[in-house]
N, C-alpha and C positions, 0 to 999 in steps of 0.2 A: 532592243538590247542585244548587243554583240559576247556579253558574258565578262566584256572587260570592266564596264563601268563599274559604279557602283551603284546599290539597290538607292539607299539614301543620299542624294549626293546634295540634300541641304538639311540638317536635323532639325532646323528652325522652320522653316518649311514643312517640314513632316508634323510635326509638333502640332503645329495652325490646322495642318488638315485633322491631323486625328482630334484635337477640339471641333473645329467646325461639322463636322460625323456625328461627334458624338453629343453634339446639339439635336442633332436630327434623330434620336432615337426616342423614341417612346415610352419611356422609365413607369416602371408599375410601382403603385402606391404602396404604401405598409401595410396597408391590409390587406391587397392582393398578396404581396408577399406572405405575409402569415396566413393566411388560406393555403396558398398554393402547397408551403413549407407543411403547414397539419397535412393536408391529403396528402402528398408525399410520405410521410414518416406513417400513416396509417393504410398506406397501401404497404409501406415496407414489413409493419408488424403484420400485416395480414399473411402477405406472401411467405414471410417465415415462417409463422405457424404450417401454412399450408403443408411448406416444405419439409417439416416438422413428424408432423401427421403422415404426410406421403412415406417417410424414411420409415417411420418407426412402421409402419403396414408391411413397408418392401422386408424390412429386419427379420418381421417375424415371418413373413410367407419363406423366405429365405432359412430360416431357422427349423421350420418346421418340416421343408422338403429335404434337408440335412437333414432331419434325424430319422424321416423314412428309410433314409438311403443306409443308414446302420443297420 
């Protein structure tokens, strides 16, 4: 490509390829999906708590070395 063409120069052609692709893909079932989707959403609750717990530790170590300093 010299940069003058164009990217698509047939849409109906592109169309065919991107069906034909997406034949070849290996689609996960509905209960992989719903697996995967719980672990996801229960690592996210996890990590927020974590992050949760870690802030509220930092707050107070932070709070308490403030009020030595008075």
């Amino acid at each position: 490509m010299n940069g003058d063409e164009p990217v698509v120069k047939n849409p109906f052609h592109f169309i065919e390829e991107v069906r034909q692709e997406t034949s070849k893909v290996t689609w996960p079932t509905w209960k992989e999906v719903w697996i995967t989707t719980t672990m996801v959403l229960i690592m996210v609750a996890l990590t927020s708590v974590f992050f949760l717990l870690t802030d509220m530790v930092i707050s107070n170590v932070v709070r308490f070395v403030l009020k030595l300093g008075q």
